[in-house]
C-alpha positions as CSV (number, residue, x, y, z in Angstrom):
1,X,24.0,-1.9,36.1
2,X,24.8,1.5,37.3
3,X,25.0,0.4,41.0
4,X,27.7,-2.1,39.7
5,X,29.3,0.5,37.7
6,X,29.5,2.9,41.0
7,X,31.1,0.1,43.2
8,X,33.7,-1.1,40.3
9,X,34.7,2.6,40.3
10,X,35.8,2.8,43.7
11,X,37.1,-0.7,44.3
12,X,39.4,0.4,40.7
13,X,41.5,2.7,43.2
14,X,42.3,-0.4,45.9
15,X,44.7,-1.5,43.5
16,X,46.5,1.4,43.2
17,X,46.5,1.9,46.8
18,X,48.4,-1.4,47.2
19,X,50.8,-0.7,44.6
20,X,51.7,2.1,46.0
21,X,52.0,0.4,49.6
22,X,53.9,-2.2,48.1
23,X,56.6,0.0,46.3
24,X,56.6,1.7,49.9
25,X,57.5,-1.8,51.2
26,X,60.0,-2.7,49.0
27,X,62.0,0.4,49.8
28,X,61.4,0.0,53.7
29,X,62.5,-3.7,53.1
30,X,66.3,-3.1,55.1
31,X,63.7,-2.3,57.8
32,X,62.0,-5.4,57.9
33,X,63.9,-6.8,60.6
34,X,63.1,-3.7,63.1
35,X,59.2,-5.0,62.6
36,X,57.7,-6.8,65.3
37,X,55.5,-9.6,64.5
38,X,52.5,-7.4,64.8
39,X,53.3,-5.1,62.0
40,X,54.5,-7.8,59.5
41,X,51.0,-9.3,59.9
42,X,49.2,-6.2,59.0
43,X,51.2,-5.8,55.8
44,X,50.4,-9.5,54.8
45,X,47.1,-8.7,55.4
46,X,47.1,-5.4,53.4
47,X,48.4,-7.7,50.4
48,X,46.1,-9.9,50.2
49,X,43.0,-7.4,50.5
50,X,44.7,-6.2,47.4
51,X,44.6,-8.9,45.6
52,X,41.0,-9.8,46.5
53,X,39.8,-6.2,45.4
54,X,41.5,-7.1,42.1
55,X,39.5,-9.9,41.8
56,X,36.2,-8.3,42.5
57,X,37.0,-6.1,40.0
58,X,37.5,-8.5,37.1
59,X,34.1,-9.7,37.9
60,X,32.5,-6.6,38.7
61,X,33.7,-5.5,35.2
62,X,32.6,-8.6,33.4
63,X,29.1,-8.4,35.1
64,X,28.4,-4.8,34.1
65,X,29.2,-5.9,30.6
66,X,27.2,-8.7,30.5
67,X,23.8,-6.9,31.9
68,X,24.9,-3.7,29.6
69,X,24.6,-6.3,26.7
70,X,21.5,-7.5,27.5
71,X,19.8,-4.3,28.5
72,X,20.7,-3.2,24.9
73,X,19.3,-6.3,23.1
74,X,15.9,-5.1,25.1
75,X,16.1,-1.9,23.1
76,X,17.1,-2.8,19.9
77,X,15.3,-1.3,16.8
78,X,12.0,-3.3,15.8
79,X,12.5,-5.8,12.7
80,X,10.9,-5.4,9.9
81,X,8.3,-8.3,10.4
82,X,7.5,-6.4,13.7
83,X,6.4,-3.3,11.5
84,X,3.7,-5.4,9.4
85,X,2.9,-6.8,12.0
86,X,1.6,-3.0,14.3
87,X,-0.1,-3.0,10.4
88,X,-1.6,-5.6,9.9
89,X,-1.9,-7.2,13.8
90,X,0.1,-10.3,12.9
91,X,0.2,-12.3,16.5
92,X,3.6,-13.5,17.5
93,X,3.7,-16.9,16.0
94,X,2.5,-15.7,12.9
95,X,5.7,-13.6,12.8
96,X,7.9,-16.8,13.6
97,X,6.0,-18.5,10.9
98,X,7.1,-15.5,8.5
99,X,10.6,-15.4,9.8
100,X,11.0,-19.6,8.8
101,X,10.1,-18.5,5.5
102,X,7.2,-21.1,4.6
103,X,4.9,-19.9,3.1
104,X,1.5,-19.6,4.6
105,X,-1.3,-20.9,3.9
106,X,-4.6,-18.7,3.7
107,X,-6.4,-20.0,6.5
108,X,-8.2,-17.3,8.5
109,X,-7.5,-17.0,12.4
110,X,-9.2,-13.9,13.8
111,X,-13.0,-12.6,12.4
112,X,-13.1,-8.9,11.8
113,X,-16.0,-6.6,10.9
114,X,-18.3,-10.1,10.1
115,X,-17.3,-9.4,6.3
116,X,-13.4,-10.8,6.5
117,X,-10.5,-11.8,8.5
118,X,-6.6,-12.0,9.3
119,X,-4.8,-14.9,7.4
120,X,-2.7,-17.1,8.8
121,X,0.5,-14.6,6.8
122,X,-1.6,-11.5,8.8
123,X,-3.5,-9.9,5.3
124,X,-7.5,-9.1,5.5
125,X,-9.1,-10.7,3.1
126,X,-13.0,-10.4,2.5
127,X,-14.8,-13.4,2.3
128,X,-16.8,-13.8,-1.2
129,X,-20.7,-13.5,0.0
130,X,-23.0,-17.1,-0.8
131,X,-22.6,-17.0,-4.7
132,X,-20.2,-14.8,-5.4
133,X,-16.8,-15.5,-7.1
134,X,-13.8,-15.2,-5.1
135,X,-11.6,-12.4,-6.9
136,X,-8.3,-13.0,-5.1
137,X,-7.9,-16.5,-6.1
138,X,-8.7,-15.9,-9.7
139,X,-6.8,-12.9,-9.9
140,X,-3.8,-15.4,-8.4
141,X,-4.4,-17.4,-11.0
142,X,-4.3,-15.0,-14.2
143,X,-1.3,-12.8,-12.1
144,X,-2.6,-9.8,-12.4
145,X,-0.8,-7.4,-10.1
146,X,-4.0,-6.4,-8.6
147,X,-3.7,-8.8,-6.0
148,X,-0.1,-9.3,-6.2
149,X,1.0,-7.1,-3.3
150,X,0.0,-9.9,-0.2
151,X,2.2,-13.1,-1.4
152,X,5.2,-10.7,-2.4
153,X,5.2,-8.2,0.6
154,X,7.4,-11.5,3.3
155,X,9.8,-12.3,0.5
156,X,10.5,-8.2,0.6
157,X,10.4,-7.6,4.1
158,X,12.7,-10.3,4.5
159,X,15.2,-9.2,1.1
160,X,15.3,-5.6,0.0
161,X,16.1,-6.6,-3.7
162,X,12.6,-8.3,-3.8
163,X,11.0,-5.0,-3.4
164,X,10.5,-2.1,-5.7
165,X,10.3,0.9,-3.3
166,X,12.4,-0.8,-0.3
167,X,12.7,2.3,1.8
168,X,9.2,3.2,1.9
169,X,7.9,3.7,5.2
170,X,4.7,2.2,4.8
171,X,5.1,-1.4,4.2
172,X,3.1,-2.5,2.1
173,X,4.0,0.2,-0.7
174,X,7.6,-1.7,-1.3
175,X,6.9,-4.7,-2.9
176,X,5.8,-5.0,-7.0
177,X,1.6,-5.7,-6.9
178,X,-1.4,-3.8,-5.4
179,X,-4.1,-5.4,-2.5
180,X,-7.4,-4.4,-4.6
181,X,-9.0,-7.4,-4.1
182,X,-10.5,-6.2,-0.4
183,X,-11.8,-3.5,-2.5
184,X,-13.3,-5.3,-5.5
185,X,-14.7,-8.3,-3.4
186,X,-16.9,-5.6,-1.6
187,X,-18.0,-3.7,-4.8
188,X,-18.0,-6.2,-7.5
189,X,-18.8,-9.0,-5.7
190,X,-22.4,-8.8,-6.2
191,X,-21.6,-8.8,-10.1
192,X,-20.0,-11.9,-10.2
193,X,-23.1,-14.0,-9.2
194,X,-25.1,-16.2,-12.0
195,X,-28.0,-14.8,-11.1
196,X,-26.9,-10.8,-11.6
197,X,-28.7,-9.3,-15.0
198,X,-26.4,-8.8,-17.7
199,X,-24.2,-5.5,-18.0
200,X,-21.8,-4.0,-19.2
201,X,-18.1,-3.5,-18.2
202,X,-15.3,-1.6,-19.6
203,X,-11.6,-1.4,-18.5
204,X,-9.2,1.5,-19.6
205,X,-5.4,-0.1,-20.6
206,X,-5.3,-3.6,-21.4
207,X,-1.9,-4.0,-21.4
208,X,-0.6,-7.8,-21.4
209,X,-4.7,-8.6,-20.5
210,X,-4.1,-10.2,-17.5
211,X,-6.4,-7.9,-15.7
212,X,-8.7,-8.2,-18.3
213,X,-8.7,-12.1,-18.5
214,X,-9.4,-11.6,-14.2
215,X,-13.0,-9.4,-14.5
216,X,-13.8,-12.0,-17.5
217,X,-13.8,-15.0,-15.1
218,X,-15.1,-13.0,-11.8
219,X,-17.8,-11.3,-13.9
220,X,-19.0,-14.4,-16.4
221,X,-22.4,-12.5,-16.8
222,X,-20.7,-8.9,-18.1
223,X,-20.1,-8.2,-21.6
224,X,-16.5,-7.2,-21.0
225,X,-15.0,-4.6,-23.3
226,X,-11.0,-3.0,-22.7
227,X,-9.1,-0.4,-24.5
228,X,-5.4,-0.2,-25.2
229,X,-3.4,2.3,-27.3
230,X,-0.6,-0.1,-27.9
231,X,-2.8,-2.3,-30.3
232,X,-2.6,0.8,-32.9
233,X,-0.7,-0.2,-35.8
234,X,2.9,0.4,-35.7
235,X,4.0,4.3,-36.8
236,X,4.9,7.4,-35.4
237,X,2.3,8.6,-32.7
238,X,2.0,12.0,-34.3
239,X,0.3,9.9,-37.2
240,X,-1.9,8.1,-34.4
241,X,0.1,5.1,-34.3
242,X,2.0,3.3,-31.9
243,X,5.9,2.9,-32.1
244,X,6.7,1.0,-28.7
245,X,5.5,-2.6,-30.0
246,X,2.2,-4.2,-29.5
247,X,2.1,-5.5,-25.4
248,X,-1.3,-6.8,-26.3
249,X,-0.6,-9.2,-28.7
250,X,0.8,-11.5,-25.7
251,X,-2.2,-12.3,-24.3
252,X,-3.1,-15.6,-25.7
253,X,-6.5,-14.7,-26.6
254,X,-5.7,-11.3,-27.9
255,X,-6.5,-12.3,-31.8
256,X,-10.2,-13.4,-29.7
257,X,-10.9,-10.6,-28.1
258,X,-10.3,-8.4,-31.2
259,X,-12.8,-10.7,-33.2
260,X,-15.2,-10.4,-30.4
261,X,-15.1,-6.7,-31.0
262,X,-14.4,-6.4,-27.0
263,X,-10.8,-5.1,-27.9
264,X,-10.6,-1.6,-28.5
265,X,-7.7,-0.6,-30.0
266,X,-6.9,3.5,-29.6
267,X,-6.0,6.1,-27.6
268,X,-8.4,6.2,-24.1
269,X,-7.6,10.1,-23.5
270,X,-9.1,10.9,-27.1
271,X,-12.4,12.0,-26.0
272,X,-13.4,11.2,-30.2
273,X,-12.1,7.8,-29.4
274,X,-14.3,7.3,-26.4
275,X,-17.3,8.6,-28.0
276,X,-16.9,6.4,-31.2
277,X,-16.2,3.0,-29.8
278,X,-19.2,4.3,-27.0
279,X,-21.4,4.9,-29.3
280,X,-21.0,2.3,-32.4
281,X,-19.8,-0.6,-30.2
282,X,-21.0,-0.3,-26.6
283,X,-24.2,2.1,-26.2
284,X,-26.3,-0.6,-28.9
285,X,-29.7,-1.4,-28.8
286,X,-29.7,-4.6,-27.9
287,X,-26.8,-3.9,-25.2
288,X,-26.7,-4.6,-21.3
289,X,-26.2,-1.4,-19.4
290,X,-23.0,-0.2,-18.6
291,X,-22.5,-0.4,-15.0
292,X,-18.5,-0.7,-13.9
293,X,-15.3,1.1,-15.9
294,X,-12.3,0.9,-14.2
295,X,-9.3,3.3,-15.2
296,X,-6.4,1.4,-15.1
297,X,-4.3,3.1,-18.3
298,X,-1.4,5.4,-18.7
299,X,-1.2,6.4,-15.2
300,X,-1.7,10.1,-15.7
301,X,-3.8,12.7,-13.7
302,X,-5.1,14.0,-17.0
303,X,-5.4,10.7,-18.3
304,X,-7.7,9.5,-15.1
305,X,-10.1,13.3,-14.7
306,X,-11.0,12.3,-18.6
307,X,-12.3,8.9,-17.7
308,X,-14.2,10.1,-14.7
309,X,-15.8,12.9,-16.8
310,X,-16.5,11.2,-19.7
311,X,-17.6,7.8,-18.3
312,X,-19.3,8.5,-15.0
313,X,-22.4,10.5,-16.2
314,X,-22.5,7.5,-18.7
315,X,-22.7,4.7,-16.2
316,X,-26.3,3.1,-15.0
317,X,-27.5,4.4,-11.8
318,X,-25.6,2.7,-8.8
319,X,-23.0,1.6,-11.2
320,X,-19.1,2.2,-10.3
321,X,-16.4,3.8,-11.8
322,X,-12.9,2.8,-10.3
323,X,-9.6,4.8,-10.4
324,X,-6.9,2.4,-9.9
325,X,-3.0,3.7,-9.0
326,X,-3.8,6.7,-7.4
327,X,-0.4,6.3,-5.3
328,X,2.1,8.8,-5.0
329,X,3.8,9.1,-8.0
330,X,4.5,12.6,-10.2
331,X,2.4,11.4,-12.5
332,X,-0.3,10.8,-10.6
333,X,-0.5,13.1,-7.8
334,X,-2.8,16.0,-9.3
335,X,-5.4,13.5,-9.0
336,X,-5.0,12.8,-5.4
337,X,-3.9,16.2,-4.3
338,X,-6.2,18.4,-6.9
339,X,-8.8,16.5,-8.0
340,X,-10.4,14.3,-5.2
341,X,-10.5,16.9,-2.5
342,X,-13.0,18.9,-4.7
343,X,-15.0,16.4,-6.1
344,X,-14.9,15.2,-1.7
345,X,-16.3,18.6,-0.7
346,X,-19.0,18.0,-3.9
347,X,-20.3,15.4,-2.0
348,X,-21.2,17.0,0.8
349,X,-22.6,19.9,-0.7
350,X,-25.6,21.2,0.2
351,X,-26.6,24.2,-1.6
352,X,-27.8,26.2,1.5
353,X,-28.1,30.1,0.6
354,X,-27.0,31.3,4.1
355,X,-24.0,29.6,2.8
356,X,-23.4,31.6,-0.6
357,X,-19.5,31.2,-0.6
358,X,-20.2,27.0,-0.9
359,X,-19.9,26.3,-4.4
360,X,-19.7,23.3,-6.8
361,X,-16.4,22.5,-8.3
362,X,-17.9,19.8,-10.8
363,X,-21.6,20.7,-11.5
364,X,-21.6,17.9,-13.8
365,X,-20.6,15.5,-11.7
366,X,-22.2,16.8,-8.3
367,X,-26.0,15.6,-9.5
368,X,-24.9,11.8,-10.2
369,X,-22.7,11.1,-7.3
370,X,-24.1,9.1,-4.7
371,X,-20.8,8.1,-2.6
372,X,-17.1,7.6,-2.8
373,X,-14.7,4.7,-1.3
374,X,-11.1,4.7,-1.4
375,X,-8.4,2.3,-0.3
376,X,-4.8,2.2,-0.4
377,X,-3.5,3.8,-4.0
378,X,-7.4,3.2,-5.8
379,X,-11.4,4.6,-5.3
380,X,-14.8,3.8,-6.3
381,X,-17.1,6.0,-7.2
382,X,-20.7,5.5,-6.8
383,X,-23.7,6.6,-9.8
384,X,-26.7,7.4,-7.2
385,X,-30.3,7.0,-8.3
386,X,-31.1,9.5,-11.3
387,X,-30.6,8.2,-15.0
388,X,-27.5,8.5,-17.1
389,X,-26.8,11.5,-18.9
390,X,-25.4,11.6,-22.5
391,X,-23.6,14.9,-22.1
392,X,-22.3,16.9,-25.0
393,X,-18.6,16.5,-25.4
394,X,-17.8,19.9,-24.7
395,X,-19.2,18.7,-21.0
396,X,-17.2,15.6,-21.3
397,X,-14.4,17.2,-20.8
398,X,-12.8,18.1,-17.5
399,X,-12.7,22.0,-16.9
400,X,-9.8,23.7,-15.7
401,X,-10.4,23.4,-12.3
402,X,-10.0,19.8,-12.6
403,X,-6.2,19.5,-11.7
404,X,-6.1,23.0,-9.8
405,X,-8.3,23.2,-7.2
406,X,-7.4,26.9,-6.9
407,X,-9.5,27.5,-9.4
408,X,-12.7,26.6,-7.6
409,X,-13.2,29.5,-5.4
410,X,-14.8,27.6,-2.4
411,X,-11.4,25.5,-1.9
412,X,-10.1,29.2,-1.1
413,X,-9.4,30.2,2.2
414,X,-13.1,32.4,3.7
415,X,-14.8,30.7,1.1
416,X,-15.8,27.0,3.1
């Protein structure tokens, strides 16, 4: 393209040069007659190179244009189905299956880590073990939004008002729904067998219950309890009631669940609230042990450290406790930025007294935690081997240093 551009530049000036002659000509036309025939043949033939170089021109022009245009098309910015598709390694005619808009079937095509693989729409899913339940299709059926975030992420990619967050840079942040269930299928999998021993579960915020109704069918052998502050009776919250209406009276089996005593209604940040319904409802003597909560309520950082403090020493050994919607919203972010970098460097702790500056942010905590697994916007963490504790309330309860990790001295600089 450049070479053409060089040679159209200097055959632009044979024009000129002719028209110039040929004004020259005009006004030496009186003299024509002194011309032999000689010299009238070399003006001819100077006009018709001039007319030739226009020619070439027009061409050269139009053929510069025509490879400019396609050397830009090479280099124009990558669509947005190309972006999933560095994320998630969709192949290319999985991205022209995405681009027809049919929607894909969830057929796997490529094996990865012997424990999942790629669908045919380019999302990992795990594959549910010999006798486990499979958690993405029965969350699909109840529509929670735990697994939502796979079958709405094409429609968004491909129309900005079918996402929530449409400039987010990663992908898979901009369309309404989470993908938990890579998460969960690992974790809980094992407790959705027939054969598991009973135990308990609890979920934090019940909202609408379609979460709820999801562990009930993926964990048929858990006695399944769930708290929600909206099923207060109606009155000002400085009275301890609920003014915004009652979003968990919509589940059809709301009026059930409350008759099972598995709906608690009240206020899951009211560390008296946790302790009565744990202690009159859930810690019985003819009760299964309580192996899995899941934090899934109001969505706040102060809201999420109480559940972890309260619950976690609580839970059976190699139990779970899950923090969902850790993503990066104000509301949220103290946990993510404050709280799970100390309770990280707890878990590597070692105690060594050459190394007197390392010390525990959560000493309550730090004996009972075995491991800790996060994925995108939610983590898992894991009771290791020593018996539950039944801490004193006072214990329950997360210290200062809990949202500010400036306030454990070995998160300060010269003190790692």
């Amino acid at each position: 393209a450049f070479y053409l551009l060089r040679q159209s530049t200097v055959i632009a000036t044979l024009p000129g040069m002719a028209n110039r002659f040929l004004g020259t000509l005009q006004s030496k036309t009186k003299m024509a007659t002194n011309f032999g025939v000689t010299q009238f043949l070399l003006v001819a033939n100077l006009i018709v190179m001039s007319f030739t170089a226009w020619l070439l021109l027009n061409s050269a022009n139009a053929n510069v244009q025509s490879l400019a245009d396609n050397e830009a098309a090479s280099f124009m910015p990558l669509k947005k189905e190309s972006t999933i598709n560095d994320i998630r390694k969709i192949d290319t005619d999985n991205i022209q299956k995405i681009k027809s808009g049919r929607k894909q079937k969830r057929n796997s095509t490529t094996t990865t880590g012997l424990i999942g693989s790629v669908d045919s729409a380019g999302f990992y899913f795990v594959h549910p073990k010999e006798g486990e339940r499979n958690f993405y299709k029965i969350g699909n059926g109840t529509h929670t939004d735990k697994v939502a975030g796979p079958e709405r992420l094409s429609p968004c990619l491909k129309n900005d008002k079918l996402c929530v967050c449409p400039n987010c840079t990663c992908v898979e942040c901009r369309p309404w729904g989470h993908h938990y269930d890579t998460i969960y299928q690992q974790r809980l999998g094992p407790y959705s067998r027939d054969d598991v021993e009973p135990f308990q579960f609890l979920e934090i915020g019940f909202f609408r219950g379609s979460g709820y109704d999801t562990y009930r069918e993926f964990l048929p052998r858990g006695e399944c309890h769930s708290m929600e502050i909206a099923c207060l009776p109606e009155g000002p919250r400085n009275e301890g009631k609920w003014p915004w209406g009652n979003f968990a009276a919509t589940n059809p089996r709301y009026q059930q669940y409350l008759d099972e005593n598995r709906l608690h209604c009240g206020d899951a940040n009211n560390i008296t609230f946790l302790d009565t319904v744990w202690k009159n409802e859930m810690k019985r003597p003819d009760a299964p042990p309580l192996k899995i909560v899941i934090d899934d309520g109001a969505h706040l950082a102060e809201h999420m450290v109480q559940s972890v403090f309260y619950w976690f020493p609580r839970i059976e050994p190699r139990g779970v406790l899950v923090v969902e919607d850790i993503q990066p919203i104000q509301e949220a972010n103290p946990f993510r930025t404050q709280f799970l970098p100390q309770i990280m460097k707890d878990l590597h702790f070692c105690g060594d007294p050459k190394q007197q500056r390392d010390e525990l942010c959560f000493p309550s905590l730090f004996p009972l935690l075995a491991s800790i697994h996060c994925e995108m916007h939610i983590c898992i963490f894991e009771r290791n081997d020593h018996p539950a504790k039944e801490l004193s309330l006072d214990k329950s309860t997360p210290p200062k240093n809990a949202l500010d990790l400036k306030q454990c001295k070995s998160m300060l600089n010269g003190h790692w």
